[in-house]
N, C-alpha and C positions, 0 to 999 in steps of 0.2 A: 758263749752264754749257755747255762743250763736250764733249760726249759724241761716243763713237764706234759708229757705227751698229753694225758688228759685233758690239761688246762687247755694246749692249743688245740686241741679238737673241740671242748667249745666256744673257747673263743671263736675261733675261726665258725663255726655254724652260727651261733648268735650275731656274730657282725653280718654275716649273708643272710638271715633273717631279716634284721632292722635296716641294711640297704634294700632290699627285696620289697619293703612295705607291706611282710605281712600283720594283720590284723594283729596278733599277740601283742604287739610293741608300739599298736597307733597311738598309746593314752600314754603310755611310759615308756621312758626307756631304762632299761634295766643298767644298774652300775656292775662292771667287770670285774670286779674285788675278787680274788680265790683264796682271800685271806689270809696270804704266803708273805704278803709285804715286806719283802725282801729284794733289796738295788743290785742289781747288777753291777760292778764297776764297770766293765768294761763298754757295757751302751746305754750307762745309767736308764733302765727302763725294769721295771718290776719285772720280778723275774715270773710272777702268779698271771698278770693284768696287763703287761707289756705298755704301762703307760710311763709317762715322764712325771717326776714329781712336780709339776709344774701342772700337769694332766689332775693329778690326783689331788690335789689343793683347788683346781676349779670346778671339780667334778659336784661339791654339792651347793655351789650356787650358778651353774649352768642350765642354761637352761634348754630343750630339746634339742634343740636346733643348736648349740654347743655341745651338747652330747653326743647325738649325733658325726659331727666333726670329729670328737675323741673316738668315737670308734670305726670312725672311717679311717684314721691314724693306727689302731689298733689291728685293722683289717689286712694295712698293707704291711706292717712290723709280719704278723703270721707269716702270711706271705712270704717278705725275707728271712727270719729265721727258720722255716721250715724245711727247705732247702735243705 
């Protein structure tokens, strides 16, 4: 999978942000879009946002507490492809 180092460095902060429960992100959660929208074939997962197009189709009628979830999803994807 080709990832872009920027994008996973903030992914990866903003997902530690919003599990952390800091303040920034108590009223919203911010969507992960890097506007690359681009599949991966090989782990079908945005190669920008590291979500599943299944992710990205619920992402604007989830509500926090589903979003939440996607980037807890998103959090540990970093994680693996990081490595």
């Amino acid at each position: 999978m080709s990832l872009n180092p920027k994008a996973m460095i903030f992914l990866a902060a903003t997902a530690e942000d919003i599990r952390s429960g800091g303040k920034k992100y108590e009223h919203a959660v911010p969507s992960p879009c890097m506007s690359v929208c681009q599949m991966d074939d090989e782990t079908a997962l945005c190669q920008g946002c590291l979500r599943t197009l299944e992710e990205i189709g619920r992402w604007g009628n989830a509500d926090d507490a589903g979003r939440r979830r996607i980037w807890q999803a998103i959090e540990a994807r970093v994680a693996r492809y990081s490595v």
